[in-house]
C-alpha positions as CSV (number, residue, x, y, z in Angstrom):
1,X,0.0,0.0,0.0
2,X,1.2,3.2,-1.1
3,X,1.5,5.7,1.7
4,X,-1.5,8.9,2.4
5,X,-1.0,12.2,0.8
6,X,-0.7,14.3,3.6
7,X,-3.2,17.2,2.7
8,X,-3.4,20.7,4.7
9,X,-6.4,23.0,4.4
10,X,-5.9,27.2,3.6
11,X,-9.2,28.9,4.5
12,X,-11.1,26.2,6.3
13,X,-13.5,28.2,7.9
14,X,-15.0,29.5,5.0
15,X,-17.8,27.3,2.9
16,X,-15.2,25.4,0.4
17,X,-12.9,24.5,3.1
18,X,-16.0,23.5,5.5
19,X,-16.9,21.2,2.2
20,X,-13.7,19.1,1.4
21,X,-12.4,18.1,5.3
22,X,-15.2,15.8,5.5
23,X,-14.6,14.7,2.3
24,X,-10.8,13.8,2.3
25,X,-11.8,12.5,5.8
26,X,-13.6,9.4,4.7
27,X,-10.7,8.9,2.0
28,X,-8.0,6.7,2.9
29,X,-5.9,7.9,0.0
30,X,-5.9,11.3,2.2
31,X,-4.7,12.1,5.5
32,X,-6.1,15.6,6.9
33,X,-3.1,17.0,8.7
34,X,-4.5,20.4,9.8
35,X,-5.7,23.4,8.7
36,X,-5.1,27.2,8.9
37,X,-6.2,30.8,7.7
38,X,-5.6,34.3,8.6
39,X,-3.2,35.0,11.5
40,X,-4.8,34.8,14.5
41,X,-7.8,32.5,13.3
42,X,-8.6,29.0,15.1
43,X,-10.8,26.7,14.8
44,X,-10.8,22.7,14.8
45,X,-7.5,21.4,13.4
46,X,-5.8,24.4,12.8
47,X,-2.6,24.7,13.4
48,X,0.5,27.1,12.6
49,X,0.5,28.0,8.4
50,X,4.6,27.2,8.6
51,X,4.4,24.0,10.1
52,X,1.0,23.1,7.5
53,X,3.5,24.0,4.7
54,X,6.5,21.9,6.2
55,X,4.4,19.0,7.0
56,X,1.8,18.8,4.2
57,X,2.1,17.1,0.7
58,X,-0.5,19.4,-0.8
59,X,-2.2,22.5,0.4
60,X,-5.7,23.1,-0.9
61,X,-6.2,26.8,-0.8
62,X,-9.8,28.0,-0.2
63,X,-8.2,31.6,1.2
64,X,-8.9,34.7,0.1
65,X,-6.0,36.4,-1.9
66,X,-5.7,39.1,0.8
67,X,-5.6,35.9,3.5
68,X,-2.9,33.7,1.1
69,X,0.1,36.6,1.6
């Protein structure tokens, strides 16, 4: 077995990002390390944007281009 893509989510407190957790959730080809948005945000999963970008294989982005800088 081929090892999980390691998947971070950008804007996960807006609708999109709300959408795809559940979704790479029940995929075992995906592994939902954490997610992250503007500086100071929190929520469920979300953990420091650095350490999402060090970790993670892919980053989905759902931000806003002001939020994504």
């Amino acid at each position: 077995m081929t090892s999980r893509i390691k998947v971070a989510v950008a804007g996960a407190q807006g609708h999109m990002g709300r959408a795809v957790i559940p979704i790479l959730a029940a995929d075992l080809a995906f592994m939902h390390i954490g997610s992250f948005g503007r500086a100071g945000s929190t929520g469920d999963g979300s953990i420091d944007r650095e350490a999402a970008i060090e970790a993670a294989d892919v980053i989905l982005d759902f931000s806003t281009a002001s939020a994504a800088v």
